[in-house]
C-alpha positions in Angstrom: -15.2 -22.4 3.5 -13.1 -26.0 3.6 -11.9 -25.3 0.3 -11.0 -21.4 1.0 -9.2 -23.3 4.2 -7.2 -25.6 1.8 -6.2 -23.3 -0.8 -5.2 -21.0 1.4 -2.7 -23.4 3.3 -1.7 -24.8 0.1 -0.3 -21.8 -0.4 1.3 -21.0 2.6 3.0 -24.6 2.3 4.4 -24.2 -1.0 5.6 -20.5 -1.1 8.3 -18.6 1.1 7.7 -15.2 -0.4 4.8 -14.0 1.1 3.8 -10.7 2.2 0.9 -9.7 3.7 -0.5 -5.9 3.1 -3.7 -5.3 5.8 -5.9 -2.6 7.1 -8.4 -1.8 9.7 -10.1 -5.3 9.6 -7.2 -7.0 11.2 -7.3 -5.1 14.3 -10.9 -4.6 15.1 -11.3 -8.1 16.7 -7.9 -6.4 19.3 -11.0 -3.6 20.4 -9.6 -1.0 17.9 -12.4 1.1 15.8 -11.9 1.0 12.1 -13.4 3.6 9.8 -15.9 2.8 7.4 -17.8 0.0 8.8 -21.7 0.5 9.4 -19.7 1.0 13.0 -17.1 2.6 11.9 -15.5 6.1 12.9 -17.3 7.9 9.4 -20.7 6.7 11.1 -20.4 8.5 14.8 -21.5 11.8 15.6 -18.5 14.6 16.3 -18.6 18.3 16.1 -16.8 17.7 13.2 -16.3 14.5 10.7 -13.1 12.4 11.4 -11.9 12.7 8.2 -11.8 16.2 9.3 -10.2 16.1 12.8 -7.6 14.1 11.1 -6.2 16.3 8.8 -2.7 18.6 8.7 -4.7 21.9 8.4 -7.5 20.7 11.7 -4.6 19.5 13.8 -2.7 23.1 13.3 -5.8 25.2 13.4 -8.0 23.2 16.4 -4.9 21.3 18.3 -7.3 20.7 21.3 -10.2 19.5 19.6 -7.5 17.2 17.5 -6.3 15.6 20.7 -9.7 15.2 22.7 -10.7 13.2 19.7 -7.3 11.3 19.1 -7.0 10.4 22.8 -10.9 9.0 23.0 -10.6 7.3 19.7 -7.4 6.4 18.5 -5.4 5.3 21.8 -6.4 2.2 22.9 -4.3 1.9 25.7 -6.3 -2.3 26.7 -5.8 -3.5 22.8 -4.5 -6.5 22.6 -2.8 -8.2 19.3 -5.4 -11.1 18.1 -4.8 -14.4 16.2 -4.4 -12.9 12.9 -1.5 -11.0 14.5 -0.2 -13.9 15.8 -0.6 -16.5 13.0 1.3 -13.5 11.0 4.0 -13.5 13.6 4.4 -17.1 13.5 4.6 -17.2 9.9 7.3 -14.8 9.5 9.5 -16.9 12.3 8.9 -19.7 9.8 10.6 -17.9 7.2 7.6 -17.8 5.3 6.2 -14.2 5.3 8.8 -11.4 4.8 7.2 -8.6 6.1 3.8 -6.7 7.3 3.1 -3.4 5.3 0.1 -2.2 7.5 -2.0 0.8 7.3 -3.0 0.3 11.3 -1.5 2.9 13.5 -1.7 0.6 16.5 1.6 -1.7 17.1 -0.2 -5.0 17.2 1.9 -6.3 15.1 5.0 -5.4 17.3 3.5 -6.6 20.0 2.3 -10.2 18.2 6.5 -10.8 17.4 6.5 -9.8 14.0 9.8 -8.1 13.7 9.6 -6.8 9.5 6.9 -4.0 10.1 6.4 -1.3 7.1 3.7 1.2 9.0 2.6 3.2 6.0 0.7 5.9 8.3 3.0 5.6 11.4 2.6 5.2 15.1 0.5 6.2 17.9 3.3 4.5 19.9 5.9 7.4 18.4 5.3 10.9 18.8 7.5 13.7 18.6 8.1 17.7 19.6 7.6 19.8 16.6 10.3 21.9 18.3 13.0 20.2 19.3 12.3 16.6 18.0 12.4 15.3 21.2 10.6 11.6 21.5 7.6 10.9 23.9 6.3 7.8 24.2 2.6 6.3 24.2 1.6 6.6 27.6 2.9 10.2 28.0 0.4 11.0 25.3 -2.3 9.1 26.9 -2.0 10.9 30.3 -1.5 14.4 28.8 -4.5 16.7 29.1 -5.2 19.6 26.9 -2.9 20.1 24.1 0.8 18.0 25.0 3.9 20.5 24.8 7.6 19.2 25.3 9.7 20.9 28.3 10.8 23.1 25.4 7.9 24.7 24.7 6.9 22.6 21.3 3.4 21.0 20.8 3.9 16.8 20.9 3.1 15.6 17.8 1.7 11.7 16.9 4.3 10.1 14.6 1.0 9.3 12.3 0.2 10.8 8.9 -2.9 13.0 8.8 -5.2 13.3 5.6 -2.7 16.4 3.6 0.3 14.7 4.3 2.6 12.4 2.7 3.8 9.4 3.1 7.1 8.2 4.4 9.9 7.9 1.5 11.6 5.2 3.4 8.6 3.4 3.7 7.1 3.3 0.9 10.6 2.2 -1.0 10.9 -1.0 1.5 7.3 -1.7 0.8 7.4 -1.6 -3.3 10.3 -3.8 -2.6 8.7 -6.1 -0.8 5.4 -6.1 -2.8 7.2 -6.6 -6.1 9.4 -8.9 -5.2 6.6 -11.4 -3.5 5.5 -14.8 -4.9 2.1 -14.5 -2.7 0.7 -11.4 -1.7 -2.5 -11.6 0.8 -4.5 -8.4 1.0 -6.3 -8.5 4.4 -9.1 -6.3 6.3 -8.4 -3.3 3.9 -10.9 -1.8 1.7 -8.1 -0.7 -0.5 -9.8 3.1 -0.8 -7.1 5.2 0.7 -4.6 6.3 -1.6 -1.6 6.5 -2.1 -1.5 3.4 0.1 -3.6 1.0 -1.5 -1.7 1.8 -5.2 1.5 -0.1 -4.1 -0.9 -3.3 -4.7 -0.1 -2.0 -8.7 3.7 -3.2 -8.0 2.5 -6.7 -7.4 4.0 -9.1 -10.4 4.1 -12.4 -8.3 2.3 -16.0 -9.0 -0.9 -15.1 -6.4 -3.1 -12.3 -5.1 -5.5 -13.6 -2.0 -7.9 -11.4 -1.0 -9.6 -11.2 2.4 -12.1 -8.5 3.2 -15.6 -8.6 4.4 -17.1 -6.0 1.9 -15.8 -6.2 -1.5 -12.7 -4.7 -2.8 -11.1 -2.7 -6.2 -8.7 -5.8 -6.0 -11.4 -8.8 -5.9 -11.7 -9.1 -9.4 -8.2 -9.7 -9.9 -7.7 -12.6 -6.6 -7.0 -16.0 -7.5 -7.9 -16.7 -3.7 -11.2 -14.2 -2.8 -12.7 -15.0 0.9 -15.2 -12.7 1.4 -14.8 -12.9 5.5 -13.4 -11.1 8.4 -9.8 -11.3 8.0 -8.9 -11.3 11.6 -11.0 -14.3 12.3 -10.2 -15.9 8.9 -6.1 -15.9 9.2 -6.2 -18.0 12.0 -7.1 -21.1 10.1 -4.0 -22.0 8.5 -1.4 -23.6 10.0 2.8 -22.9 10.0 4.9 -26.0 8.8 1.8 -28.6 9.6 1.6 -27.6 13.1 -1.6 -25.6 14.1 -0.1 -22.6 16.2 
């Protein structure tokens, strides 16, 4: 583990490139649910699978059952962001990391300082009439009952991207950018199995991949740093220009 430790800062001391890509396992320690952990969403009993509830076509068809799910599960309303969010934050303040390309829905990030945010499946804190466009906000969501309709009339729609639907264009441009043009690239609480978001890793042509993920990866293979941990407990242990923050 010492020597993960030292690697890992060596790193961090001698690059200014970095970009970090992360999943799931860097907001569970915050109180957020991931997926496919032995706890995980894909291992509790609903009327219907989440993968299910989740998609385009439920979410038209079922839009109550979509939001009694999405407001017991997916807005965590006491989450707070955790030392791996922080450490990112300070890092980027250090000029070190240029930017975050999450697949978390949950503004930790935000909330932890870090100001370059690429949210490849969007924002429970954004959501939006299907009507009129108008915005609503994360706590209007949270205290809605039934299904949530705008003053227009519209259903209130969670700026996040369901199963069937694509991805930002925006996004996903700033994030190759980033990704190719990195000299580090730490992968971090992400089992890299939803696509299209994990195949940006492919754009990676930089000097080191570091790989942090409890269970194993498609990715490990290819690390020149693999530390087979909890990311959000792990990213703590570094420190930002010799000071431990």
């Amino acid at each position: 583990m010492a020597g993960e430790v030292e690697k890992l800062q060596e790193l961090v001391d001698n690059y200014d490139n970095i970009v970090f890509f992360g999943g799931a396992g860097v907001s569970t320690e915050s109180g957020i649910p991931d997926f496919r952990s032995q706890d995980g969403l894909y291992h509790q009993k609903y009327d219907y699978p989440p993968e299910t509830i989740l998609s385009h076509t439920f979410f038209m068809r079922k839009p109550e059952e979509f939001f009694k799910f999405y407001r017991d599960k997916m807005l965590c309303d006491t989450a707070k962001p955790n030392a791996a969010h922080r450490k990112l934050a300070e890092l980027e303040a250090a000029g070190k990391l240029k930017a975050v390309i999450t697949q978390n829905i949950d503004n930790l990030h935000q909330m932890a300082g870090s100001k370059k945010v690429l949210e490849l499946h969007g924002s429970v804190h954004r959501n939006y009439c299907m009507k009129c466009h108008k915005f609503y906000d994360f706590a209007h969501i949270k205290a809605s009952t039934g299904v949530p309709r705008c003053e227009c009339g519209g259903i209130i729609k969670p700026d996040v991207v369901l199963y069937e639907e694509g991805l930002d264009n925006q996004t996903i441009n700033e994030a190759v950018k980033a990704i190719s043009e990195a000299q580090v690239l730490i992968i971090g609480g992400t089992s890299l199995a939803v696509y299209p978001a994990a195949g940006l890793i492919d754009y990676f042509r930089g000097e080191h991949l570091v790989v942090i993920n409890k269970s194993p990866t498609p990715r490990d293979r290819y690390a020149d740093l693999l530390i087979q941990e909890r990311s959000d407990r792990y990213l703590r242990r570094f420190t930002v220009d010799g000071k431990i923050l």
